[in-house]
C-alpha positions as CSV (number, residue, x, y, z in Angstrom):
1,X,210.4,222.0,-4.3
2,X,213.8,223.4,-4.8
3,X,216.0,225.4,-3.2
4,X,216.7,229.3,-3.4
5,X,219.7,231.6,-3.1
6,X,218.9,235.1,-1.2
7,X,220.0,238.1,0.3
8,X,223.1,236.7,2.3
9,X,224.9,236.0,-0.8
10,X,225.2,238.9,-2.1
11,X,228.8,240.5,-2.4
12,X,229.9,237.1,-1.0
13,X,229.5,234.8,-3.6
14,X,231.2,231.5,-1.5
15,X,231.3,229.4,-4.3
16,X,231.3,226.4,-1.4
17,X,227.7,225.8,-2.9
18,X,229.0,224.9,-6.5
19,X,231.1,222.5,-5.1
20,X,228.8,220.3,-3.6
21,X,225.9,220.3,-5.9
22,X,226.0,217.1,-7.5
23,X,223.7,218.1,-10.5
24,X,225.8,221.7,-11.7
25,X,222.6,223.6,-10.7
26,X,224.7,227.0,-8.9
27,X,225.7,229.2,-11.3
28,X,227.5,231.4,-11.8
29,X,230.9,229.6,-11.0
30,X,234.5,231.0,-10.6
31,X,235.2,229.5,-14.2
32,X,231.8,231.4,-15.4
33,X,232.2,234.0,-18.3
34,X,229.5,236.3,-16.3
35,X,231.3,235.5,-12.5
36,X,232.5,239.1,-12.2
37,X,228.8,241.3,-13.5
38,X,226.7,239.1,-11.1
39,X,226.3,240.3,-7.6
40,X,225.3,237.1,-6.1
41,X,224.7,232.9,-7.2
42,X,221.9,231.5,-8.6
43,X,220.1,227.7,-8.1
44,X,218.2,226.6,-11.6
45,X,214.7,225.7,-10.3
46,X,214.6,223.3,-13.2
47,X,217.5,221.1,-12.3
48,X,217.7,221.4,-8.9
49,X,217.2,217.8,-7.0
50,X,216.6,218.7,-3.5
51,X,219.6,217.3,-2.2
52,X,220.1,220.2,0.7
53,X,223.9,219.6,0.3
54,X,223.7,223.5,-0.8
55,X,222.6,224.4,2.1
56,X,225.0,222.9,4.4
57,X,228.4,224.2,2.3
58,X,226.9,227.9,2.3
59,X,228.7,229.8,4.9
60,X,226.0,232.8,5.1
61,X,222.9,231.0,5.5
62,X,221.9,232.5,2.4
63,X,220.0,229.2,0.5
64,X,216.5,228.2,1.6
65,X,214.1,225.7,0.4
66,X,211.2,227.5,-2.0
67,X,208.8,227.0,0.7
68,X,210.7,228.8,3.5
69,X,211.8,231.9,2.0
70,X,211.1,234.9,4.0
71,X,208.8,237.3,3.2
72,X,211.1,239.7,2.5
73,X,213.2,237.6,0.4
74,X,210.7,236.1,-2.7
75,X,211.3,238.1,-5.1
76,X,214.9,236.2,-5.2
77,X,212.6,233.1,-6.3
78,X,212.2,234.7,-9.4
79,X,215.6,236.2,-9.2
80,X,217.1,232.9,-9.5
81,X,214.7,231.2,-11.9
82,X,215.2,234.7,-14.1
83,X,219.1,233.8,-14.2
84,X,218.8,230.7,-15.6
85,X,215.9,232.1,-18.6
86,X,218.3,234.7,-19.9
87,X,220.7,231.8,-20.2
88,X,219.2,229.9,-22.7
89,X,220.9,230.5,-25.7
């Protein structure tokens, strides 16, 4: 399972999350080149460990494990593995 950024985060982009995440898994960062153009953070599916320390630093309530995202919210599952696939150089 991993964990999924939604809704809440977007126009907020509390960077709180990128500072706990012990694996570098929330991107974009402050320090990103693409910071400004995205609208909201994203959690690689592939590198995430589960941790929940996300979750706890996000002051929105915006991350969710996979398996709890509401209904109205999935399509930011692919949202966020999408990110990290146009990143691959």
């Amino acid at each position: 399972m991993t964990y999924v950024i939604n809704e809440p985060c977007i126009g907020v982009k509390d960077a709180s999350c990128t500072e706990v995440c012990p694996v570098d898994c929330i991107h974009p960062t402050p320090t990103d080149p693409d910071w400004e153009e995205q609208e909201q953070l994203y959690i690689d599916p592939e590198e995430c460990i589960d941790c929940d320390a996300c979750v706890e630093a996000c002051p929105v309530d915006a991350i969710t494990a996979e398996d709890a995202v509401p209904p109205e919210w999935h399509s930011y599952i692919e949202k966020n593995a999408a990110y990290y696939r146009s990143r691959v150089p």
